[in-house]
LUMFIMAR-752350 format. One line per field, with one value per residue (C-alpha): residue number from 1; residue in one letter; y, z, x. Coordinates in Angstrom, 2 decimals. Example, Ala and Ser with C-alpha at 12.3 -4.5 7.8 and 13.67 -1.06 7.14 Angstrom:
resi	(1 / 2)
resn	(a / s)
v	(-4.50 / -1.06)
w	(7.80 / 7.14)
u	(12.30 / 13.67)
//
This chain:
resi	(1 / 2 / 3 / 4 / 5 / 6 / 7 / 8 / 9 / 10 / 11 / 12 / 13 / 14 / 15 / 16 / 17 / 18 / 19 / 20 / 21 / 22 / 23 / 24 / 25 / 26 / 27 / 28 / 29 / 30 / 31 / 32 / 33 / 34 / 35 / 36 / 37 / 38 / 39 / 40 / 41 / 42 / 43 / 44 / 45 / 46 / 47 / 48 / 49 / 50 / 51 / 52 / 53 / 54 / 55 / 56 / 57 / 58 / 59 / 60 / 61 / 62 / 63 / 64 / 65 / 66 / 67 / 68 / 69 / 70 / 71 / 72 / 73 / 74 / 75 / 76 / 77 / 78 / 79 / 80 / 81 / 82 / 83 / 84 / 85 / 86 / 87 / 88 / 89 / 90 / 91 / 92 / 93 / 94 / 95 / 96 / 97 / 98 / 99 / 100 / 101 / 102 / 103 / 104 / 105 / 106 / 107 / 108 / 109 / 110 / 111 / 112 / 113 / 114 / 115 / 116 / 117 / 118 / 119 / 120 / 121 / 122 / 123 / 124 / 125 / 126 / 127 / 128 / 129 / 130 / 131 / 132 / 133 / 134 / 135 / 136 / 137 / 138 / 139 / 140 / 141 / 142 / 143 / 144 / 145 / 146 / 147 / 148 / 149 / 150 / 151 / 152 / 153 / 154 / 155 / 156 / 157 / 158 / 159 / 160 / 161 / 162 / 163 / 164 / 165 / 166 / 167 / 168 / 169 / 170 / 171 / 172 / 173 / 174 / 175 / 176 / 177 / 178 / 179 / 180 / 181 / 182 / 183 / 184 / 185 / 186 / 187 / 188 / 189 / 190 / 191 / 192 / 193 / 194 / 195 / 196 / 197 / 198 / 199 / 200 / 201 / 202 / 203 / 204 / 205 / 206 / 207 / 208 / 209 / 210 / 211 / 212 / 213 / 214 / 215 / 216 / 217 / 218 / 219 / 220 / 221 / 222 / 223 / 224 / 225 / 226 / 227 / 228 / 229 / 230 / 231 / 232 / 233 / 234 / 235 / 236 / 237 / 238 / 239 / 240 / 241 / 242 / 243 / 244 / 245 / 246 / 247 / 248 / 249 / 250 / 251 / 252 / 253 / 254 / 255 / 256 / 257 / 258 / 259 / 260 / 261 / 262 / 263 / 264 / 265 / 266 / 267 / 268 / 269 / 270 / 271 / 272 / 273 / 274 / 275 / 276 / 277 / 278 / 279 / 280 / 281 / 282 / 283 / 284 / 285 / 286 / 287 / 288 / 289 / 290 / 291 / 292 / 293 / 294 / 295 / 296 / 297 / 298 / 299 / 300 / 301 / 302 / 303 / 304 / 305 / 306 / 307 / 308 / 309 / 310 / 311 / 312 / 313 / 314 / 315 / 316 / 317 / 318 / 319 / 320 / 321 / 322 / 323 / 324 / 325 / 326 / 327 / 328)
resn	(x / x / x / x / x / x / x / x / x / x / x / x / x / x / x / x / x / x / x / x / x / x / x / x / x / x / x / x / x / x / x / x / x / x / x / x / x / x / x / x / x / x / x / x / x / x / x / x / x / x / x / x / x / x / x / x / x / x / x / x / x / x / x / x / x / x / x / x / x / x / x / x / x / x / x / x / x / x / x / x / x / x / x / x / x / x / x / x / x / x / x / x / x / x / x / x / x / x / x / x / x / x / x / x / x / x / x / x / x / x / x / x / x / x / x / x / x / x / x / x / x / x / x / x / x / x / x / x / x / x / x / x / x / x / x / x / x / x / x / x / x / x / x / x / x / x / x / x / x / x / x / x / x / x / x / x / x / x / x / x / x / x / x / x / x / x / x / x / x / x / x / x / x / x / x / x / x / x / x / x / x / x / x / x / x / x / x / x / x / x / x / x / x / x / x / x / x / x / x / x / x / x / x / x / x / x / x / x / x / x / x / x / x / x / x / x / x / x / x / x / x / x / x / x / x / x / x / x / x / x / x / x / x / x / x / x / x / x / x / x / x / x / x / x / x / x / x / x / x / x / x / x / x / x / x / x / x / x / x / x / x / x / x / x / x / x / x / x / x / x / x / x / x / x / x / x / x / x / x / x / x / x / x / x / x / x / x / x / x / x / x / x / x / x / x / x / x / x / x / x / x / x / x / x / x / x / x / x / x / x / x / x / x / x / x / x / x / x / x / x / x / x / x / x / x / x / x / x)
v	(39.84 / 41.41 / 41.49 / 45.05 / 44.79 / 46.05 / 43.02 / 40.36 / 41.39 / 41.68 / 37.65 / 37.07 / 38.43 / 36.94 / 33.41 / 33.64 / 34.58 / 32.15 / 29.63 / 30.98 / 30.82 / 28.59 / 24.96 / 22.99 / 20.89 / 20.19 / 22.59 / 25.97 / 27.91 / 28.08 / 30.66 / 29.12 / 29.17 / 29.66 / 29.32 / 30.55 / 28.55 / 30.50 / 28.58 / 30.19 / 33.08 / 36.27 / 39.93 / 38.64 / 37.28 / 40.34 / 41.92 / 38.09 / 37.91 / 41.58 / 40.29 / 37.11 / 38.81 / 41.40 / 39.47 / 37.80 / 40.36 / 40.96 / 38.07 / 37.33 / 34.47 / 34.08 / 34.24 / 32.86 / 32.35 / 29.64 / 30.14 / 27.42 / 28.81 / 27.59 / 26.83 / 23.41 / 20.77 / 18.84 / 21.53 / 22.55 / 19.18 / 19.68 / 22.84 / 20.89 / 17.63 / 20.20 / 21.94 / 18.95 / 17.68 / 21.37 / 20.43 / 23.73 / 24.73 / 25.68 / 25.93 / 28.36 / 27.11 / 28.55 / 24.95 / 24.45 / 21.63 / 19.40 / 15.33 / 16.30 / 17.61 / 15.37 / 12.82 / 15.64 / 17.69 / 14.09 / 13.46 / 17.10 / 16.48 / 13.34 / 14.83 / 17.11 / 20.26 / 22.51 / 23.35 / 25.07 / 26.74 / 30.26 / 31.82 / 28.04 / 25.44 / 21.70 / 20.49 / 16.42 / 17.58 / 16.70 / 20.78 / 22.27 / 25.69 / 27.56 / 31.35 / 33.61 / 34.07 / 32.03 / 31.97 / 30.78 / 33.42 / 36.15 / 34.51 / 35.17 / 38.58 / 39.65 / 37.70 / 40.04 / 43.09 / 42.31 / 41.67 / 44.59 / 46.66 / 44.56 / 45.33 / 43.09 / 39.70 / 38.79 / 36.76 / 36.73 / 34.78 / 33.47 / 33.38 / 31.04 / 30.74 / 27.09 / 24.58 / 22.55 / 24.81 / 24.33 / 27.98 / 29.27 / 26.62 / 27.54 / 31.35 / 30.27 / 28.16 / 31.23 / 33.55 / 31.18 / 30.65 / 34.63 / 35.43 / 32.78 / 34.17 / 37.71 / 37.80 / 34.69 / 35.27 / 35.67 / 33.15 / 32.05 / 31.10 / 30.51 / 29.38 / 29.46 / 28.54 / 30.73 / 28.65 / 31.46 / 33.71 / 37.40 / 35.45 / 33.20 / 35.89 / 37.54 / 34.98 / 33.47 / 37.13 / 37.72 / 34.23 / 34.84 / 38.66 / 36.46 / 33.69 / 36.17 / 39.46 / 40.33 / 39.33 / 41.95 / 41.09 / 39.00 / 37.82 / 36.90 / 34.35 / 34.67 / 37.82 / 37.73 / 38.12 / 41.91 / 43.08 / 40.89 / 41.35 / 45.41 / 45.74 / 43.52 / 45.84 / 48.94 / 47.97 / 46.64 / 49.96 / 48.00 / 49.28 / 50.73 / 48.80 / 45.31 / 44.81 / 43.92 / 42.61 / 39.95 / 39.02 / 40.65 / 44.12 / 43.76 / 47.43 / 47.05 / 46.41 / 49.23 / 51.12 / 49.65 / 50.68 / 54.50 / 54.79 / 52.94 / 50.09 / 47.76 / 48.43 / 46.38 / 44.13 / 41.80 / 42.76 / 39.97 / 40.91 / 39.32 / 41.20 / 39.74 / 36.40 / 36.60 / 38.04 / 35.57 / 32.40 / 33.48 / 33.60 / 30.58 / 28.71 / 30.01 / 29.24 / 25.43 / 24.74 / 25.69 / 23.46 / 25.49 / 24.96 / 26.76 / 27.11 / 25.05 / 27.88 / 31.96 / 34.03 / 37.40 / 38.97 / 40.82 / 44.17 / 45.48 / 48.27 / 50.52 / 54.16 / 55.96 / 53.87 / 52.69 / 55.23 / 54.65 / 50.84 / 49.50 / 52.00 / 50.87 / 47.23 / 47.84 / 50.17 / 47.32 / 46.03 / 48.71 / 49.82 / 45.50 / 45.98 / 48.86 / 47.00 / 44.10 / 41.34 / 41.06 / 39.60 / 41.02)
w	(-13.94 / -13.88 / -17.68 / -17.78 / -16.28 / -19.46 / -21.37 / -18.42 / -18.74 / -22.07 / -22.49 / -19.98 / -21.93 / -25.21 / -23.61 / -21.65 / -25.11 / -26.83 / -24.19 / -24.17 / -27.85 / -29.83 / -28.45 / -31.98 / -30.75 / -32.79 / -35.48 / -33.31 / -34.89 / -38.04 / -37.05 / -36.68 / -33.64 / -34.03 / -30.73 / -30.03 / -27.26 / -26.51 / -24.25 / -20.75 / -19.41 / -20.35 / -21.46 / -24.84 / -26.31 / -25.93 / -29.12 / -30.81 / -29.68 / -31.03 / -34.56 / -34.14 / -33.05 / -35.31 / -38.25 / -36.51 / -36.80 / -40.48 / -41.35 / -39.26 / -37.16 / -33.32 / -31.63 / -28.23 / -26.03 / -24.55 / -21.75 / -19.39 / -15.82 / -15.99 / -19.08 / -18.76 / -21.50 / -19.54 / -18.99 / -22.77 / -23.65 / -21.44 / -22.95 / -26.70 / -25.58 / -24.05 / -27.27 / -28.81 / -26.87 / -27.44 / -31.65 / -32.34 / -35.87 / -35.70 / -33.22 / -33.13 / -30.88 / -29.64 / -28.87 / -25.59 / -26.87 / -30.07 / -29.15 / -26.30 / -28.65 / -31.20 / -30.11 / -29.13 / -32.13 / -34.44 / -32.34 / -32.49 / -36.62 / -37.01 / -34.88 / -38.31 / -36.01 / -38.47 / -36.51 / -37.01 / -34.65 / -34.55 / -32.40 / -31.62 / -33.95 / -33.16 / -36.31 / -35.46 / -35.43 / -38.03 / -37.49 / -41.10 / -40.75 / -38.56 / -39.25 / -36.74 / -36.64 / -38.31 / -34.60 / -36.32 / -38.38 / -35.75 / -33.04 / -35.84 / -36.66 / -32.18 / -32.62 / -35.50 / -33.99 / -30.41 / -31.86 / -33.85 / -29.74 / -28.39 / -30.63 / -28.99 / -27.49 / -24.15 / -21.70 / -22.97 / -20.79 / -22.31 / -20.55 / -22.12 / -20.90 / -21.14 / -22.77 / -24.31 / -26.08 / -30.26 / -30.99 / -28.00 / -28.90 / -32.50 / -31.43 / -29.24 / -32.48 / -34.54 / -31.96 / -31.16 / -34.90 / -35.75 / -32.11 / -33.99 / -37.31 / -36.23 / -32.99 / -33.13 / -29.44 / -27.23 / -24.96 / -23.57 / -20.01 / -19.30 / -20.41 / -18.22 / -18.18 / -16.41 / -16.76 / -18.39 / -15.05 / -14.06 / -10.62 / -11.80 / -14.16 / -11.50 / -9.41 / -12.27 / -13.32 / -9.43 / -9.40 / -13.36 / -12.43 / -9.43 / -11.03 / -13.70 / -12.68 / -15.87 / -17.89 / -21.03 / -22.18 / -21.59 / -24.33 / -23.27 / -26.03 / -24.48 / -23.24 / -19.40 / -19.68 / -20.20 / -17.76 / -15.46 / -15.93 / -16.31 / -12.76 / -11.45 / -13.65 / -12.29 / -8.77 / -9.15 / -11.18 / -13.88 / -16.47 / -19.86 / -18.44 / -19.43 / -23.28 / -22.41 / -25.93 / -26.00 / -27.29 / -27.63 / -26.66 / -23.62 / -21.86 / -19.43 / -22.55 / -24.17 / -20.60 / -20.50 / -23.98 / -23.19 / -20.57 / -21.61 / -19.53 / -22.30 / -26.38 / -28.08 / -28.35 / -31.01 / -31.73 / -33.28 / -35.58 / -32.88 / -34.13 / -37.85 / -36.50 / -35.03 / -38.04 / -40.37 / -37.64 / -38.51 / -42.27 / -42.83 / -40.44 / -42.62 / -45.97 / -44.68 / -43.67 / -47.25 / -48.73 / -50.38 / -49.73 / -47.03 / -46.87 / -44.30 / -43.11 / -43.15 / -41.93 / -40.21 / -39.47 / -36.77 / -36.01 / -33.73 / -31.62 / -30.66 / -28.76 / -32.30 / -32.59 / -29.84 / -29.52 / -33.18 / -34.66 / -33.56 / -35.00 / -38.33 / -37.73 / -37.53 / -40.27 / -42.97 / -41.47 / -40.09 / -43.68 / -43.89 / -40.35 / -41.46 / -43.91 / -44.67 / -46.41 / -50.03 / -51.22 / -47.03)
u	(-30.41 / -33.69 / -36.08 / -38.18 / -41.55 / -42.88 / -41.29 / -42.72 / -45.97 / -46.40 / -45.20 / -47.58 / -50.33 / -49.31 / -48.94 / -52.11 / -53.99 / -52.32 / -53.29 / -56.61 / -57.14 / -55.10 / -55.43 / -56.20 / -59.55 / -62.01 / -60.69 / -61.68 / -59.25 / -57.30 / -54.99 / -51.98 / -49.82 / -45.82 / -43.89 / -40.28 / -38.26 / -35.11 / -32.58 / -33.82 / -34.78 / -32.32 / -32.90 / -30.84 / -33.87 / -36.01 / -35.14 / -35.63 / -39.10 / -39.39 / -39.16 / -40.86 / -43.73 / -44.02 / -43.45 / -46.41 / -48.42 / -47.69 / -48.67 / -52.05 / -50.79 / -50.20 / -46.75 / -45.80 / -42.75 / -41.60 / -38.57 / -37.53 / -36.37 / -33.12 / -30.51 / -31.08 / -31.59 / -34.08 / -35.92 / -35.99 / -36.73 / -40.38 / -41.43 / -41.08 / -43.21 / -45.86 / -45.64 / -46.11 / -48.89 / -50.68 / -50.17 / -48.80 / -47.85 / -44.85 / -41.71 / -38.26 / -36.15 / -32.82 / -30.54 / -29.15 / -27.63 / -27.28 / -27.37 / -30.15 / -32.92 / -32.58 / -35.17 / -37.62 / -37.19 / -38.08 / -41.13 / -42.46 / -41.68 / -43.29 / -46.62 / -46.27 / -44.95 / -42.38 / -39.19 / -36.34 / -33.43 / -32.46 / -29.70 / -28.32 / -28.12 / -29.20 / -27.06 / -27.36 / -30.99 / -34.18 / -34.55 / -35.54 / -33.29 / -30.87 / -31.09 / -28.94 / -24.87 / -22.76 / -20.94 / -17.07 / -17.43 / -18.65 / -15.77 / -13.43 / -14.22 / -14.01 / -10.71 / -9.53 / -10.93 / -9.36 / -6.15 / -5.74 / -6.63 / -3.89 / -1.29 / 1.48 / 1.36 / 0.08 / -2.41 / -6.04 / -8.75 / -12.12 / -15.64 / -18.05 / -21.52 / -21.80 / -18.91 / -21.26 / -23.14 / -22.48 / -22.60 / -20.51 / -17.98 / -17.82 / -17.44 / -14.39 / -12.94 / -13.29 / -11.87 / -9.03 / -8.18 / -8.11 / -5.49 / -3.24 / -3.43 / -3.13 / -1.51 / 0.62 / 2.19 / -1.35 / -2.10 / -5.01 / -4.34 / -7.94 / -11.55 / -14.23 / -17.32 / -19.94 / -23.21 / -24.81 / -25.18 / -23.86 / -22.57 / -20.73 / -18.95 / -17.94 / -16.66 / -14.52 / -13.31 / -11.83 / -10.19 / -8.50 / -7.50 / -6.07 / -4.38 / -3.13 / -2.13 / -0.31 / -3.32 / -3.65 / -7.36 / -11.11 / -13.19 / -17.11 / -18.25 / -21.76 / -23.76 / -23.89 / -19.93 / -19.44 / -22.17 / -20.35 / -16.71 / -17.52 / -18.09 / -15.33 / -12.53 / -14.20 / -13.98 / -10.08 / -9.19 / -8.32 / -11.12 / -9.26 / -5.75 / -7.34 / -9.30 / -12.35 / -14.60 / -17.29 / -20.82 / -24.20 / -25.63 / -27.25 / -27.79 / -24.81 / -22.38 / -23.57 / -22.74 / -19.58 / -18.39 / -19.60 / -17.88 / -14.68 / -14.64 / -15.20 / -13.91 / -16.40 / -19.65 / -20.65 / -24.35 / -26.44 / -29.19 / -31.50 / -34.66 / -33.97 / -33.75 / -37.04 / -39.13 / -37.05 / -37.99 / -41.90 / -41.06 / -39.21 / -42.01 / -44.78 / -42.77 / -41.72 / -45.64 / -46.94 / -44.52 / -41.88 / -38.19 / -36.12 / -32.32 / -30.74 / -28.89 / -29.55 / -27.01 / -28.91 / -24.82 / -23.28 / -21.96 / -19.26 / -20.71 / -18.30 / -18.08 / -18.52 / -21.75 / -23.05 / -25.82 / -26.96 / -26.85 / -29.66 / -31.82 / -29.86 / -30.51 / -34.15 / -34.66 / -34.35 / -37.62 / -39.66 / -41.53 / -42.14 / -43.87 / -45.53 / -47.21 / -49.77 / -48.24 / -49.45 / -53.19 / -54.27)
//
């Protein structure tokens, strides 16, 4: 999965300014420098760093980003202690995992770095704040909305991007909990995990299509899943014969609902979690009190609006961009 050349380089620029600019020695600058560390590398976290930096810009501080390669904790874990060796101000990160940040999270804390989580919680974590999708709450909702497509009982298959990821797993409690409530006779004959990659979704998807040939319905917790099961459906003629729902908005999702491969995508208010990260950082470092938890929503992106919600997710913040923030 490819990001937009346009996106690449303009990362690159902002992290070779920031790099350039913003190392705290000597007191050369007292701009401070807020860093967002989403879980790896994936066009998901475009729209995050969207908001993040221009929320940034509002307020007259410097943004960065932060990616590791691969979805790996370990490799998470680095990019903090470099942070933390750098003395940023402030840190958003997006939680691989809960137990395996904890110790890096306190040390970047006690080196008096603010952090909180967006997108992914790190809940057995000193982090401040989580603002992003209350993920039971979303799962639930796809499990409502997938149920009332279905109609009648049958054989539904999951694709997670990662089993030990606390938000993924909380979608797939929510989603399980709303089949039983409101389609008492699915089954789920299958939960995958797909590691977080487009290969690996397609792989599983051949050997569940497979194993199940009378399966009614897939669910894709995470956001590589639709892009990835689209293609498999399409090539088996099976597109519009098996539900197809998941997670996130990613341009191949969107494709897939127009042309009726797949029913629905749970959009997360990615670009509000970004300018809310910069926000809440900013409030938390001058002292004042943050919630422990900030719900940004979701909305399920369907044919009738597929072409016109994210225009309506931004508009709540474009006249905020627009403007200075007060006493500038």
């Amino acid at each position: 999965m490819k990001m937009k050349t346009w996106w690449l380089a303009g990362v690159m620029a902002g992290c070779a300014l920031a790099l350039a600019g913003c190392a705290k020695q000597g007191g050369e600058s007292d701009v401070k420098t807020l860093v967002m560390v989403p879980k790896g590398v994936h066009p998901y976290y475009e729209p995050c760093y969207e908001g993040f930096r221009a929320a940034a810009d509002r307020y007259g501080v410097k943004a960065e980003y932060r990616a590791a390669k691969q979805f790996e904790v370990p490799q998470q874990v680095e990019i903090i202690e470099n942070l933390l060796a750098r003395r940023v101000d402030g840190i958003a990160v997006s939680a691989l995992d809960d137990e395996g940040l904890v110790p890096v999270i306190e040390q970047a804390i006690d080196a008096g770095i603010t952090v909180i989580t967006f997108d992914a919680p790190a809940p057995s974590s000193a982090a401040l704040c989580y603002i992003g999708t209350m993920n039971e709450t979303a799962g639930y909702r796809g499990g409502v909305e997938l149920a009332g497509l279905m109609k009648t009982a049958g054989k539904v298959a999951v694709l997670q991007g990662g089993l030990g990821a606390p938000n993924l797993n909380d979608r797939f409690k929510g989603f399980e909990r709303a089949l039983k409530e409101h389609l008492p006779g699915a089954e789920i004959v299958a939960r995958e995990d797909t590691q977080g990659k487009i290969e690996m979704v397609v792989n599983k998807t051949e050997a569940i299509l497979q194993a199940h040939p009378d399966l009614k319905a897939i669910f894709c917790v995470s956001a590589e899943g639709i892009p990835g099961v689209a293609p498999v459906l399409e090539e088996q003629r099976k597109a519009g014969s098996i539900l197809l729902a998941g997670f996130d908005d990613l341009p191949d999702a969107l494709n897939a609902i127009r042309n009726d491969t797949a029913a629905f995508c749970i959009a997360q208010k990615t670009f509000k979690m970004g300018w809310l990260s910069v926000e809440n950082l900013l409030a938390a470092m001058d002292g004042k009190p943050i919630p422990k938890e900030i719900d940004t929503g979701v909305l399920i992106v369907r044919k009738d609006n597929v072409d016109t919600y994210m225009a309506d997710m931004k508009e709540e913040f474009e006249s905020a961009a627009a403007q200075p923030p007060e006493g500038k």
